[in-house]
C-alpha positions in Angstrom: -76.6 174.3 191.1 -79.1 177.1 191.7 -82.4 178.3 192.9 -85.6 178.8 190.6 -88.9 179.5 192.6 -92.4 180.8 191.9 -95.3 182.1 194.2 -98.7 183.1 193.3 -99.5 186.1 195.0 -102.8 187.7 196.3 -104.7 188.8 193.4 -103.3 185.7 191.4 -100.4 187.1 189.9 -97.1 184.8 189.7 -93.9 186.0 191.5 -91.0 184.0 189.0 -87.6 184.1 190.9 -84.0 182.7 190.2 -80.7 183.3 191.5 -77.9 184.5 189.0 -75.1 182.2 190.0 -73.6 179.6 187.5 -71.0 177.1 188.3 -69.3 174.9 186.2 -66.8 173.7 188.9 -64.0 175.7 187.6 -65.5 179.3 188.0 -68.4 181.2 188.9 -70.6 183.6 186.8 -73.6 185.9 186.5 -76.1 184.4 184.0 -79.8 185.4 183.3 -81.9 182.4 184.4 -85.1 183.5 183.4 -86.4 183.1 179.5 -89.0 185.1 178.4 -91.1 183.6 174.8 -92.9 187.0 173.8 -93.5 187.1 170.0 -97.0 184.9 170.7 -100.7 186.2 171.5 -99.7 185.2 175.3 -96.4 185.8 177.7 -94.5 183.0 178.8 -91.6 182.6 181.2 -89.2 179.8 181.8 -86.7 179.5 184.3 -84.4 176.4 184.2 -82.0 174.7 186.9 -79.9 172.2 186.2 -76.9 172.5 183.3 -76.7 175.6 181.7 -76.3 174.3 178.2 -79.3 171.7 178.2 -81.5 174.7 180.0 -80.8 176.7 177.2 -81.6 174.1 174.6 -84.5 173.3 176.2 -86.0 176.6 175.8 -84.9 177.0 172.8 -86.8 173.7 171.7 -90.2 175.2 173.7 -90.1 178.9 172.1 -89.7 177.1 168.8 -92.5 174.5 169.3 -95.1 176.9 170.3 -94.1 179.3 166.8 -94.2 176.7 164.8 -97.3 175.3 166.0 -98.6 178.9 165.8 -97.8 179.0 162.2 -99.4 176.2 161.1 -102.7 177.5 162.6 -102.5 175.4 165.9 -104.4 177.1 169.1 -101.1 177.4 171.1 -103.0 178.7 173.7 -105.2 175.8 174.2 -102.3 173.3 173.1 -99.1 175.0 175.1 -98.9 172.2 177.3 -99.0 169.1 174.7 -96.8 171.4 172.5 -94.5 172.0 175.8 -94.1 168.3 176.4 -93.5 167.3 172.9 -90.6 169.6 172.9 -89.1 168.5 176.2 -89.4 164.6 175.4 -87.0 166.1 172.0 -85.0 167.6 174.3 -84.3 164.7 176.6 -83.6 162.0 174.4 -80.9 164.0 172.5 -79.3 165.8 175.6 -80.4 163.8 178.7 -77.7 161.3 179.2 -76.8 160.4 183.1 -78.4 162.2 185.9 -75.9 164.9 185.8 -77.8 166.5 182.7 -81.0 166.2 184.2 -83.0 169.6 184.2 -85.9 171.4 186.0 -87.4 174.0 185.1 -90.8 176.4 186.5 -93.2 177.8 183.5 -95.4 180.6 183.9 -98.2 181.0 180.9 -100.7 183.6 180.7 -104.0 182.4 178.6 -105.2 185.2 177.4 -108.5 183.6 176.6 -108.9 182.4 180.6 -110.2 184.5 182.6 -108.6 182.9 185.3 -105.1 183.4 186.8 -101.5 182.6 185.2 -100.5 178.6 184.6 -97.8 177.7 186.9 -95.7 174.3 186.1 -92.8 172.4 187.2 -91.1 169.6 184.7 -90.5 165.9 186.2 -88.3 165.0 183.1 -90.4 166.1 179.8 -93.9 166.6 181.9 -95.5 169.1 182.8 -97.0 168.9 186.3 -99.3 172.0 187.6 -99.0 173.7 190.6 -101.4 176.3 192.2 -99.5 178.1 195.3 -95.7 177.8 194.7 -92.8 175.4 193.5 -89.0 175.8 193.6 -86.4 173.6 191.9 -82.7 173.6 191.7 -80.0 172.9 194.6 -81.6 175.0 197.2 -85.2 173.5 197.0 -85.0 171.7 200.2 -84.3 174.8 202.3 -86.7 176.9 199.5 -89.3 174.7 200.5 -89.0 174.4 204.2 -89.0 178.2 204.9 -92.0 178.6 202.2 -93.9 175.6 203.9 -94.3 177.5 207.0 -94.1 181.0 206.0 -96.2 181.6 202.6 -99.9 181.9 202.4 -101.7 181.8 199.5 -103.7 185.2 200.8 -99.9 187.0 201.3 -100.2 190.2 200.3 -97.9 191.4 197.3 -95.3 193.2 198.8 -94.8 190.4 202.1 -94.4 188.4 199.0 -91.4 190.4 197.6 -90.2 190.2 201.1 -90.6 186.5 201.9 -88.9 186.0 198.7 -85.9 187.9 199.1 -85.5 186.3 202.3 -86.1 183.2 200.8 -83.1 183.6 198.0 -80.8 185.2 200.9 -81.3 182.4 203.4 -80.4 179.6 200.9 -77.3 181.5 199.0 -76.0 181.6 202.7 -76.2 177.7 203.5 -75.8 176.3 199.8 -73.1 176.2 197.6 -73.9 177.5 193.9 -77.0 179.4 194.6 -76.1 183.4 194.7 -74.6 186.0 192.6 -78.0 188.0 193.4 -81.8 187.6 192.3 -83.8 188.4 189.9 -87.5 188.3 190.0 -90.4 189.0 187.5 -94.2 189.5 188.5 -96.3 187.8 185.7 -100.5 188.4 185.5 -103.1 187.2 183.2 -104.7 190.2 180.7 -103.3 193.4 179.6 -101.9 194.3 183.2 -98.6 195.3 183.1 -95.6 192.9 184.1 -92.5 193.7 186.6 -89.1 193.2 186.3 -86.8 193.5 189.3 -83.1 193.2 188.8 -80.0 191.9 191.6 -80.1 195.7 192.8 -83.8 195.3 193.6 -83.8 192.2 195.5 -80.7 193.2 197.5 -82.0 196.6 198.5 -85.0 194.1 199.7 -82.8 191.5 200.9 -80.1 194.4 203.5 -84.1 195.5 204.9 -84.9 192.1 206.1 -83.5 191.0 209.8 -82.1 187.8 210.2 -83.9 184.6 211.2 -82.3 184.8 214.3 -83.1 188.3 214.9 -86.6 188.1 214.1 -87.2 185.2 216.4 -85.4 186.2 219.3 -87.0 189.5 219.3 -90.3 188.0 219.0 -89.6 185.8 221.9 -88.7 188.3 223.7 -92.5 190.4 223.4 -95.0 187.6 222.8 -93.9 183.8 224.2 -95.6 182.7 226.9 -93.8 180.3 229.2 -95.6 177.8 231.6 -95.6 178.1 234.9 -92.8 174.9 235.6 -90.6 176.7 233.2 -90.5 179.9 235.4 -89.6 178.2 238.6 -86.0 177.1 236.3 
């Protein structure tokens, strides 16, 4: 049970998000969520949701792919997401047994040789699908999705990103079981620009700023609906 999520912000940079919150159904810990595959001529970043253990062999099984492939002279930048897949389909048909061990997981790439923006992906089983403005996976995507449906915009500005975010992560550790223990979040762009790391303490200093839903709407209510004239004669 958790929460991984990813929006692309503004100026096409890639907000990577997870809660910290692992369950095993006995007890509850704080577990870093978000893997980070540096020792190649581009960053990548994968967060995983589903059983700890298969997560971790899973991007274990990627990181090696893509050095591997590196040494032998393959364009991994070109390749990453054959390379990906390959290593996933490995993955799944040693570790994938019921659909209790299923896994998701949310991969940022930055192509050094595209001038374009990040690659953001979400896994069904060992593909790789692409996805331009956001994607969440884990227990909480249902209410992840329905408050970024109607509040994100793909022209957000970067710090209402951080925001919506943090409210995002704070809303669904409040209504679902297993997603919590804090947030961690990582800002990811193409090119030499630098990335950003934001810890739990970051994203609850973000997270005691932000008024409730309730708050918000109520408040806003009160200064900008306007009611038709039948409902004033009630």
């Amino acid at each position: 049970m958790t929460l991984i999520a990813a929006f692309r912000a503004d100026k096409g940079g890639i907000l990577l998000c997870a809660d910290r919150e692992e369950n095993d159904g006995f007890s509850k810990r704080e577990v870093c969520k978000i893997s980070r595959v540096s020792n190649l001529k581009f960053q990548m970043f994968i967060a995983g949701a589903g059983p700890t253990a298969i997560i971790k062999k899973a991007q274990d099984a990627c990181e090696q792919a893509l050095f591997e492939a590196a040494e032998s002279g393959i364009d991994v930048e070109t390749s990453h997401q054959d390379i990906l897949e390959g290593a996933l389909e490995a993955t799944y048909t040693r570790y994938v047994k019921t659909d209790r061990d299923e896994i998701r997981l949310l991969i940022v790439a930055t192509i050094e040789k595209e001038p374009r923006v990040p690659f953001l992906y979400r896994t069904e089983s060992a593909m790789l699908v692409r996805e331009e403005f956001y994607a969440a996976e884990g227990s909480g995507k249902f209410i992840s999705d329905f408050l970024a449906d109607r509040l994100y915009q793909p022209s957000i500005g970067r710090a209402q990103l951080f925001l919506l975010a943090a409210l995002i992560f704070r809303e669904t550790g409040k209504a679902i079981s297993g997603v919590g223990r804090g947030a961690e979040m990582v800002l990811i762009y193409n090119g030499n620009r630098s990335m950003g790391f934001y810890g739990p303490d970051c994203v609850a200093d973000l997270q005691v700023g932000i008024p409730s839903i309730a708050d918000s709407v109520y408040t806003h209510w009160k200064e900008k609906v306007k009611l038709p004239d039948w409902w004033r004669e009630n």
